[in-house]
C-alpha positions as CSV (number, residue, x, y, z in Angstrom):
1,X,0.0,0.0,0.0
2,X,1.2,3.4,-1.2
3,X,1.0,6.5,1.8
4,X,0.0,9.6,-1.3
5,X,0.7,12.6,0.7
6,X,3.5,14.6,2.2
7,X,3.6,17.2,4.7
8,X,5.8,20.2,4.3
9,X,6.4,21.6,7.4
10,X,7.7,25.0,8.6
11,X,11.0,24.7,8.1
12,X,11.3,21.3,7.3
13,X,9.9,19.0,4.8
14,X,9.2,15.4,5.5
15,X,10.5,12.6,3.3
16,X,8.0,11.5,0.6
17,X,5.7,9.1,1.7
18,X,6.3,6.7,-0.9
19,X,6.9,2.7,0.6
20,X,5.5,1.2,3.7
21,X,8.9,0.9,5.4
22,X,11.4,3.8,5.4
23,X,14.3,3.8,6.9
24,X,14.8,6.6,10.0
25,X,18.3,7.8,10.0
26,X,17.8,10.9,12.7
27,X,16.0,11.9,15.3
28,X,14.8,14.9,13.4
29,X,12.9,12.5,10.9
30,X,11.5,10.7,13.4
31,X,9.9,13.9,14.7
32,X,8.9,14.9,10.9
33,X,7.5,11.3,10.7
34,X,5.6,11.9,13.6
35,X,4.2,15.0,12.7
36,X,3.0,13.7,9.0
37,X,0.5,11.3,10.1
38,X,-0.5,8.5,11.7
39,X,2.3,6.5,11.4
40,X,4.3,4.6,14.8
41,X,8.0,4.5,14.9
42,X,9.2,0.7,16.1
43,X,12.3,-0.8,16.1
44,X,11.7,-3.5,13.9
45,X,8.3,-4.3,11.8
46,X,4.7,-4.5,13.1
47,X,3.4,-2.6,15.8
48,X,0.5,-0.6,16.9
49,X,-0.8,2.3,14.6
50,X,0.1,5.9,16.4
51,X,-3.5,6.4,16.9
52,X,-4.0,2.6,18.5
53,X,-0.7,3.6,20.7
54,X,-2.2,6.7,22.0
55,X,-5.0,5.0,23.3
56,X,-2.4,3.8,25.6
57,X,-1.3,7.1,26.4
58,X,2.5,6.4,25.7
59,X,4.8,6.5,22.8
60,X,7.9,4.8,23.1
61,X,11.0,6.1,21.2
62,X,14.1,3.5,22.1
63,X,14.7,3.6,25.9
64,X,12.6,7.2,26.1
65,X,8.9,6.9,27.0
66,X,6.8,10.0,26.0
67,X,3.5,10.3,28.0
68,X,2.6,13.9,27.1
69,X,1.6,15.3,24.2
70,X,3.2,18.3,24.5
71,X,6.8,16.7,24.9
72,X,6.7,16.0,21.4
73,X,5.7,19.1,20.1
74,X,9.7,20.3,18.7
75,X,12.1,18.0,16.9
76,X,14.3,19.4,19.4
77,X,12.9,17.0,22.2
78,X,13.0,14.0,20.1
79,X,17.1,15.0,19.0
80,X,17.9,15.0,22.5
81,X,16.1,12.1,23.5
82,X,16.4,9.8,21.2
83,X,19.2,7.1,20.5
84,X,21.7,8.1,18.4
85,X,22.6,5.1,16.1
86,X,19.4,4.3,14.4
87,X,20.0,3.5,11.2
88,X,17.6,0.3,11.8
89,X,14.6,1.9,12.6
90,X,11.5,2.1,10.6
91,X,8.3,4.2,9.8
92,X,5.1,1.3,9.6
93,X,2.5,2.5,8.4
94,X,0.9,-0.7,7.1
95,X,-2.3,-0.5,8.7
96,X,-4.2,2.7,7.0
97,X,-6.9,0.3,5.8
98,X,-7.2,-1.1,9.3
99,X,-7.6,2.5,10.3
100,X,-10.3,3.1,7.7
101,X,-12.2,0.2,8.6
102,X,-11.9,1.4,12.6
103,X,-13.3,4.9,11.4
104,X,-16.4,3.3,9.6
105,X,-17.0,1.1,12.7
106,X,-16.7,3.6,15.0
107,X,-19.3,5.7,13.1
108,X,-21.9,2.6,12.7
109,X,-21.6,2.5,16.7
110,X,-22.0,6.2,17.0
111,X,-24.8,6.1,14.9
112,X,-26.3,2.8,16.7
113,X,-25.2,4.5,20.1
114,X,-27.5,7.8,18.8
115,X,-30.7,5.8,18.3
116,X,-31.9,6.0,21.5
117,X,-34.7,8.2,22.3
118,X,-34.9,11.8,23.2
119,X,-36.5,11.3,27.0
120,X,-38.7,14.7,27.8
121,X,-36.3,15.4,31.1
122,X,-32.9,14.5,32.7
123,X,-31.4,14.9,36.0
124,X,-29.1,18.0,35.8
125,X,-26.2,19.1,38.1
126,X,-26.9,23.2,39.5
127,X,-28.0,25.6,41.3
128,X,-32.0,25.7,42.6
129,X,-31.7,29.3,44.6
130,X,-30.8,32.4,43.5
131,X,-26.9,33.4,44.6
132,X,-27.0,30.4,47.0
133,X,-23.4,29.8,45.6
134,X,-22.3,26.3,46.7
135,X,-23.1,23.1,46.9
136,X,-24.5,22.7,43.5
137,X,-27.6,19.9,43.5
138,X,-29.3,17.1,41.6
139,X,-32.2,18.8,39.6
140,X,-34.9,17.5,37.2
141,X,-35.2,20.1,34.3
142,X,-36.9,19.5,30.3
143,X,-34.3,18.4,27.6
144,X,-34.7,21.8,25.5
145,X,-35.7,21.9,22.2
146,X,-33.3,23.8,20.0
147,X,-34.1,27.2,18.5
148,X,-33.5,28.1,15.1
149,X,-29.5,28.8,14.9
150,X,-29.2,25.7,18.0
151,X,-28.1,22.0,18.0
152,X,-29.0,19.8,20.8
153,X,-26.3,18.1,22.2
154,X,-25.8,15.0,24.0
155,X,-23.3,15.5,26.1
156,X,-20.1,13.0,26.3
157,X,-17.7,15.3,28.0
158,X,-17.7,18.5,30.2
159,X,-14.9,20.5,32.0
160,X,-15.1,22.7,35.1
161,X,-14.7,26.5,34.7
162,X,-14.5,29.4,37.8
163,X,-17.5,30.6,35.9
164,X,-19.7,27.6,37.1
165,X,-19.3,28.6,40.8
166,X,-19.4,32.0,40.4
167,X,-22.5,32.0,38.4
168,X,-24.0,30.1,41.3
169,X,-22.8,32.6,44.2
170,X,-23.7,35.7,42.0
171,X,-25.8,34.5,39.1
172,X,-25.3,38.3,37.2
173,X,-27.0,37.3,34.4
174,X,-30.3,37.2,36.6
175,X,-31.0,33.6,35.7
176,X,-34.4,32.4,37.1
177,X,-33.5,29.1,38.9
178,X,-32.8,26.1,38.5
179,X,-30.0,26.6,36.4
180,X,-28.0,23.7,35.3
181,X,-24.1,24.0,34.3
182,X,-21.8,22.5,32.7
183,X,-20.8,25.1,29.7
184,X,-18.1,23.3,28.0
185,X,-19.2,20.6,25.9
186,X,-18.4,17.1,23.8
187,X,-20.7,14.9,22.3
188,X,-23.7,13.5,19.6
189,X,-26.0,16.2,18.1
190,X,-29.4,14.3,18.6
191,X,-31.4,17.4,17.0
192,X,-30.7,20.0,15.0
193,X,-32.7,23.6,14.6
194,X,-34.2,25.3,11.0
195,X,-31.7,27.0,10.0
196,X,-28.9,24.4,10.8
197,X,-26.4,23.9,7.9
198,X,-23.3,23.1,8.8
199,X,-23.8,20.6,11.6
200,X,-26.2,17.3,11.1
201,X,-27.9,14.7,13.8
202,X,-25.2,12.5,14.7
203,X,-21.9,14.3,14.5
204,X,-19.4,14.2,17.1
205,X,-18.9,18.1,17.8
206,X,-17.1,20.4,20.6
207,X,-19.4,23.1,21.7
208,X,-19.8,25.8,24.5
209,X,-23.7,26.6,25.6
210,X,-24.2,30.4,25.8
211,X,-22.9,31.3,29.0
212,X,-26.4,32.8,29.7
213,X,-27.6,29.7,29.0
214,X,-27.9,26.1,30.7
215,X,-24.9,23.5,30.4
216,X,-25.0,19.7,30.6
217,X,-24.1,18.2,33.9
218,X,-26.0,15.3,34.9
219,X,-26.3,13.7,38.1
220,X,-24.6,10.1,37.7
221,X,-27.2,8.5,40.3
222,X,-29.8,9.2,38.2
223,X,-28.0,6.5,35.4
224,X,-29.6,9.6,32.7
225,X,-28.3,11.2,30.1
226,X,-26.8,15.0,29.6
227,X,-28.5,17.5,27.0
228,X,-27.4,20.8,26.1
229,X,-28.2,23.5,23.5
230,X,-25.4,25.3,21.4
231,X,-25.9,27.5,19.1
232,X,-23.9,26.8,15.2
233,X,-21.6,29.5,15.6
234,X,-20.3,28.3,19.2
235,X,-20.1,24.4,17.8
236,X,-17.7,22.5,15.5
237,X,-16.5,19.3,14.1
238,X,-14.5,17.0,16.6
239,X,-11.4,16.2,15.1
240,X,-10.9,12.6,14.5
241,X,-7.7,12.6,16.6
242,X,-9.5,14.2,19.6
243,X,-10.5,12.6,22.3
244,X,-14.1,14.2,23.8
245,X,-12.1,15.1,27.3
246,X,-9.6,16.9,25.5
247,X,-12.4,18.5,23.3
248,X,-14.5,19.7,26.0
249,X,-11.3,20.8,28.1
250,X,-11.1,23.7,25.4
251,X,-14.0,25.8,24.6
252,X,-14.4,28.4,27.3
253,X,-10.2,28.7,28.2
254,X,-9.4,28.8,24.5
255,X,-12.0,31.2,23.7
256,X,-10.5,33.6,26.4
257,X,-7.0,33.1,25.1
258,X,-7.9,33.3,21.8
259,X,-9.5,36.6,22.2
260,X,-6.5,38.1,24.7
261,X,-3.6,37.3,22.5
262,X,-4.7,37.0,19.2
263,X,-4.3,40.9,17.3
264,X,-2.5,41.9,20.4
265,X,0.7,39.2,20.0
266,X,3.6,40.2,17.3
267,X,6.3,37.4,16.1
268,X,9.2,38.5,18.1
269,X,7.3,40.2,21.2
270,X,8.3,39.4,25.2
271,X,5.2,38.1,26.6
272,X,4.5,37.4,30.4
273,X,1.6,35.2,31.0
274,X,1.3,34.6,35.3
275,X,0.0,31.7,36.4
276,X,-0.7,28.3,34.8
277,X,-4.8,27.8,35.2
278,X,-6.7,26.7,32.5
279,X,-6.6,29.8,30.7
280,X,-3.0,30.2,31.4
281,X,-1.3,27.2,30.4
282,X,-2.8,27.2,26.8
283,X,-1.9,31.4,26.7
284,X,1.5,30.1,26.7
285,X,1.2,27.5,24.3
286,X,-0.4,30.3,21.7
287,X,2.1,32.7,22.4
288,X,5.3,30.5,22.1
289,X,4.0,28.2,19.5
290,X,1.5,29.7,17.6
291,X,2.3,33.7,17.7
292,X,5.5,32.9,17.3
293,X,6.5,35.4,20.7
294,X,10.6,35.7,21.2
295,X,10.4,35.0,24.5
296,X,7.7,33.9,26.7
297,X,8.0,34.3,30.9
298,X,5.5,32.5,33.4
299,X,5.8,31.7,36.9
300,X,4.3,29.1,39.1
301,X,4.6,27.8,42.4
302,X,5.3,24.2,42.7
303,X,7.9,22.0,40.9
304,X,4.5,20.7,38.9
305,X,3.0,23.9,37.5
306,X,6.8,25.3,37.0
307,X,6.9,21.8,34.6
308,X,3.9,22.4,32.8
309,X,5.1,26.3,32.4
310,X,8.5,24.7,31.0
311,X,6.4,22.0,28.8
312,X,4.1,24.5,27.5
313,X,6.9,26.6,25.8
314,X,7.8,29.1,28.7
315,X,11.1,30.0,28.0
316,X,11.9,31.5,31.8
317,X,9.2,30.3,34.6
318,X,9.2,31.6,37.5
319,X,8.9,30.6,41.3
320,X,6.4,33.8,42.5
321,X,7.0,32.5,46.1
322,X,10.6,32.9,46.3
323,X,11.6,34.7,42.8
324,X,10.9,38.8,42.5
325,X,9.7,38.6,39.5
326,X,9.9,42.0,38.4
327,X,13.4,42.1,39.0
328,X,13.9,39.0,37.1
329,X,12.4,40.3,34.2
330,X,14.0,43.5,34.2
331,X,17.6,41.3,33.7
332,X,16.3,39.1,31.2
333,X,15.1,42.1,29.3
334,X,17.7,44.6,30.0
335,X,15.5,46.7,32.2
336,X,13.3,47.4,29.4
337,X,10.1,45.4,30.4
338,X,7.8,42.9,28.1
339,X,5.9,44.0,25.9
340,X,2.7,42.1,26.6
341,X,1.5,41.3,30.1
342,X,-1.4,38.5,29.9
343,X,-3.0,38.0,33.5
344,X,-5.9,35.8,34.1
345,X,-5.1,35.5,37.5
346,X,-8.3,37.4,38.8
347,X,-5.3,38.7,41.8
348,X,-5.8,42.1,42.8
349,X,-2.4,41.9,44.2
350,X,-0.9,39.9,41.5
351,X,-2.1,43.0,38.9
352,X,-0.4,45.4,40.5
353,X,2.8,43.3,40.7
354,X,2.6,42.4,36.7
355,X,1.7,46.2,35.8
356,X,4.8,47.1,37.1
357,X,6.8,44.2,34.1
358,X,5.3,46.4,31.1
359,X,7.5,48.5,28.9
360,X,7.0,51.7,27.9
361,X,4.5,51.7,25.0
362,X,3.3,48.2,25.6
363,X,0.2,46.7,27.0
364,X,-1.1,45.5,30.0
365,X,-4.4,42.7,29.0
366,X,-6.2,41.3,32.0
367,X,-8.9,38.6,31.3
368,X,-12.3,39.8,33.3
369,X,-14.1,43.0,34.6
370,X,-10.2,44.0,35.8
371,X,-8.7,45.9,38.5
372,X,-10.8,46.8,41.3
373,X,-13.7,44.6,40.2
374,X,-12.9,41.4,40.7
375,X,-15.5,40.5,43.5
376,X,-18.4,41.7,40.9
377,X,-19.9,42.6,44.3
378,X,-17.9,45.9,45.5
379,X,-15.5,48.3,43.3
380,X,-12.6,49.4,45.0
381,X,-9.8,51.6,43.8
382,X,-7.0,49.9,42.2
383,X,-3.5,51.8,41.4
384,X,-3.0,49.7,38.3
385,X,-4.3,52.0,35.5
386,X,-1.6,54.8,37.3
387,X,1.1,52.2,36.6
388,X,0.2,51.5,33.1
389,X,-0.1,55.4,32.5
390,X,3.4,56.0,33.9
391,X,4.8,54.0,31.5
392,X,2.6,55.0,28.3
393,X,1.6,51.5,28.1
394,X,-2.1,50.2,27.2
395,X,-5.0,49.0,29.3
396,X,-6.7,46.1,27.4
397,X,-9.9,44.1,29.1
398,X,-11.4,40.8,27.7
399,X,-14.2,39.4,29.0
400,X,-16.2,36.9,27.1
401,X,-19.3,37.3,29.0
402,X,-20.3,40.6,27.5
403,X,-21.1,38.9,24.3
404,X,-24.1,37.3,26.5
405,X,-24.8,40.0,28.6
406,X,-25.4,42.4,26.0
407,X,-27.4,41.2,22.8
408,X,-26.3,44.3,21.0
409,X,-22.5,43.1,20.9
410,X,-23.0,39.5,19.9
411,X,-23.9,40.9,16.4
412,X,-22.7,38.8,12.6
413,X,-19.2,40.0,13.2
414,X,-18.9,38.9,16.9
415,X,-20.2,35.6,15.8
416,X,-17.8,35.1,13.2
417,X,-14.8,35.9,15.5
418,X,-16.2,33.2,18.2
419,X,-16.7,30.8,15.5
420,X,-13.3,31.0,14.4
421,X,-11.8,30.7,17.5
422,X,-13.9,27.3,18.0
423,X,-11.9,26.4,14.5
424,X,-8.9,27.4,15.5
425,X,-9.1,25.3,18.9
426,X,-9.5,22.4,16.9
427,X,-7.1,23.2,14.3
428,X,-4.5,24.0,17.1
429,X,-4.9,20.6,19.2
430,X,-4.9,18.2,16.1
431,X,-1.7,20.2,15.4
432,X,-0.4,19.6,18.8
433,X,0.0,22.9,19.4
434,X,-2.3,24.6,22.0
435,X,-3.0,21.0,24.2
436,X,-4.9,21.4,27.2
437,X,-3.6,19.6,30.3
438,X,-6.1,17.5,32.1
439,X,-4.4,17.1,35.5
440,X,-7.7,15.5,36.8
441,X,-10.7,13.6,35.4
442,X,-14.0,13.2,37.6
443,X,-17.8,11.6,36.8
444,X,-20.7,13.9,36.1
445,X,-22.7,13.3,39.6
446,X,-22.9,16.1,42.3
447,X,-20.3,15.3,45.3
448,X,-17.4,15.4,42.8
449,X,-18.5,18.6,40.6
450,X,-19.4,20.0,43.9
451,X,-15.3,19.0,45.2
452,X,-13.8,20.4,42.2
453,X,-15.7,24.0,41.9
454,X,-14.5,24.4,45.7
455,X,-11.3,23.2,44.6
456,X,-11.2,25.9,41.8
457,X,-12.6,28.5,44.5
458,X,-9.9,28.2,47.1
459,X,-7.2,27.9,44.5
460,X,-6.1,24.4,45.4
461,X,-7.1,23.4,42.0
462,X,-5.8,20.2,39.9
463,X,-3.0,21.5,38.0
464,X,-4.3,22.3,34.3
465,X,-8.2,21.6,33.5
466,X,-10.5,19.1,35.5
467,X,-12.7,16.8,32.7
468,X,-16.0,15.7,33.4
469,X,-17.6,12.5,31.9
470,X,-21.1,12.9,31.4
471,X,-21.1,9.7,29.1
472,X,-18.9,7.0,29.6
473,X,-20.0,4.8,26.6
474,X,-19.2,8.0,24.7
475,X,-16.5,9.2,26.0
476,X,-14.5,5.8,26.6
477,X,-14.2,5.3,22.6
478,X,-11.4,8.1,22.5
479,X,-10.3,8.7,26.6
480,X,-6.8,7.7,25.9
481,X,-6.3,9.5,22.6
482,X,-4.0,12.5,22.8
483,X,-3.5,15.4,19.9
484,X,-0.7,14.7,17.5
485,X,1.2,17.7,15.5
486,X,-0.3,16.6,11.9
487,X,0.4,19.8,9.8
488,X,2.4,23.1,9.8
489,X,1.6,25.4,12.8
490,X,1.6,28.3,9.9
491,X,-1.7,27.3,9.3
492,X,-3.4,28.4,13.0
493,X,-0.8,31.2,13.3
494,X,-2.3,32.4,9.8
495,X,-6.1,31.4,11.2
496,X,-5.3,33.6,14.1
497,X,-4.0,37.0,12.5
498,X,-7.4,37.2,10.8
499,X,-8.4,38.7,14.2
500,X,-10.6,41.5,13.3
501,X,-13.0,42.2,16.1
């Protein structure tokens, strides 16, 4: 069998795909093998394809043993890594029609899975009093019926956010309870609404629910499904490649750094990024990998959130316990400053503390309301904006929620910008380039949504994002598979320029 395409990458093409076995003779080609398809490295003939091997969650490259995706995003890991006398090894890729035939079965059992009937209710996971905050309960509520521009989701996957909590202590957008959550979503559209084009009944999608909206938690002692609405422009295609955890661990994060760095972030810039939450781990994967920043600075507090700083693409982390930060950056930029702050840290002390690392002329982006706002319940004065003026240097807010807490804004070109930033999430985790880190994965049932929102609120969160399965039969069929870098990060880097809004 004949492989027909090859991948030019940036920077480096891969060898023609033109015989099932071709001899490996660096480590650079094993990375350039990796990164143009589905193919597994072995040492001698037939294993495993890649995709079957991720299911295991481990690639194995002589005595080196890769368990995270984002290890093998640059050849340079591979070079250093792997063995140098190789002239033995081999690319196998003698199972693509095996994979085809796995693809067509796996789409007869969705399809069989999806033949089940709509019930008229389900047992939800939220909050049943207004600004009662936490616990979250078990709640019966209506499976909605999609509106025109909606798709009704069942829901395979979730992932906790700080919004979910907050919206239960504060519920700002005046929600009448019950209100279930569960905003980020994976799974089977069951239903589909008029004007519908570009999604059908039974495609595996990622989604996020307005966040005015209702999400898709179900309580797992009710043995129910999950249903959520999303509307077209907030839903896209699963990547084959994707697993529904790693889908639904994007949305809401991605979305957030998508619109913060995006327009903002030159080739070449010093960026900052604070913090490694679920926003801020994946800030420093677009900035380093696909904004193509010169140098990118984070800081963490623990020898696990300094790794996954390092692993990310943080060229300097930080300890922000022990290091002064400030003055660190001042050295490593020759007292100039960076020229991009990104905090998502919601710390009214830590804004003041990254205000201070801006150069002259640069910009200052916090995700949120911002300084002095933070507690949505009092305004207090905050010195930040006279730090930022000092130094020339701009004040930028993002804030997501305003494109549901005022209809006027979420107009055609709002919806266009959203919708390509659910593209580009795909596009940038089949690329391996923007991976989210699930440090933790729980069941959809009350007590352990309940643990992890508390978690989230006390900031002794799981290191990355927390995964929820609302469906195991669903979610099981991809759990172990990972992202994979299958084509040239130019392509989200270009997808990500178009920023217009």
């Amino acid at each position: 069998m004949k492989l027909l395409t090859s991948v030019l990458l940036a920077g480096v093409t891969a060898f023609p795909q033109s015989s099932d076995r071709m001899p490996v003779t660096d480590a650079e080609k094993i990375a350039d093998a990796l990164r143009a398809g589905p193919a597994f490295i072995t040492k001698d003939a037939t294993l495993p394809t890649l995709y079957k091997r991720w299911q295991i969650g481990r690639l194995e490259i002589g005595r080196s043993r890769f368990d995270s995706p984002l290890e093998l995003s640059w050849p340079r890991t591979l070079a250093k890594e792997a063995p140098g006398s190789i002239e033995n090894w081999t690319v196998n890729d003698d199972s693509a029609e095996d994979s085809a035939n796995e693809k067509d079965m796996r789409h007869q059992q969705t399809l069989m899975t999806n033949t089940r009937a709509i019930p008229e209710t389900f047992l939800g996971v939220g909050y049943t009093k207004d600004r009662a905050g936490l616990p979250l309960e078990a709640v019966r509520v209506p499976v909605p019926q999609p509106g025109a521009d909606q798709v009704l989701i069942r829901v395979a996957a979730s992932s906790l956010n700080p919004l979910e909590y907050k919206l239960a202590d504060l519920n700002f957008f005046g929600r009448t309870p019950p209100v279930v959550l569960g905003l980020d979503l994976s799974g089977i559209v069951v239903a589909i609404g008029s004007a519908v084009r570009g999604i059908a009944v039974g495609d595996s999608v990622v989604a996020m629910a307005d966040l005015n909206g209702d999400g898709g938690w179900v309580a797992e002692g009710g043995g129910e499904d999950g249903y959520a609405l999303a509307r077209e422009f907030l839903t896209v295609p699963k990547p084959e490649y994707l697993s529904f955890l790693h889908g639904a661990a994007l949305p809401m994060c991605f979305l957030s750094a998508f619109a913060s760095l995006c327009g903002t972030v030159r080739a070449g810039d010093t960026v900052y990024v604070p913090g490694g939450g679920g926003v801020g781990h994946l800030a420093v994967q677009m900035a380093a990998r696909v904004l193509r920043a010169g140098l990118v600075i984070s800081d963490g507090s623990t020898p696990q959130s300094i790794a996954l700083a390092r692993q990310s693409g943080a060229h300097h982390v930080f300890d922000y316990k022990r290091d002064d930060i400030a003055l660190e950056i001042a050295r490593l930029t020759g007292g100039r400053g960076v020229d991009l702050v990104f905090d998502a840290t919601y710390s009214e002390a830590g804004f003041i503390e990254t205000a201070k690392t801006v150069r002259p002329g640069g910009s200052w982006v916090a995700l949120g309301v911002g300084p002095g706002k933070t507690t949505r319940l009092v305004e207090t004065e905050s010195p930040v904006d006279s730090i930022l003026a000092e130094r020339g240097a701009k004040h930028i807010n993002v804030n997501i929620l305003r494109y549901f807490s005022d209809p006027a804004i979420l107009d055609d070109k709002a919806k266009a910008f959203l919708q390509r930033g659910m593209t580009l999430a795909m596009e940038c985790a089949v690329q391996g380039l923007v991976v989210p880190h699930i440090g933790r994965t729980i069941d959809s049932s009350v007590e352990a949504i309940n643990a992890g929102l508390q978690s989230l609120k006390s900031g002794r969160s799981t290191l990355g994002k927390v995964a929820v399965i609302v469906d195991h039969n669903l979610a099981a069929g991809m759990r172990g598979a990972i992202p994979v870098l299958l084509m040239a990060p130019r392509a989200c880097e270009q997808r990500c320029l178009q920023h217009d809004l």
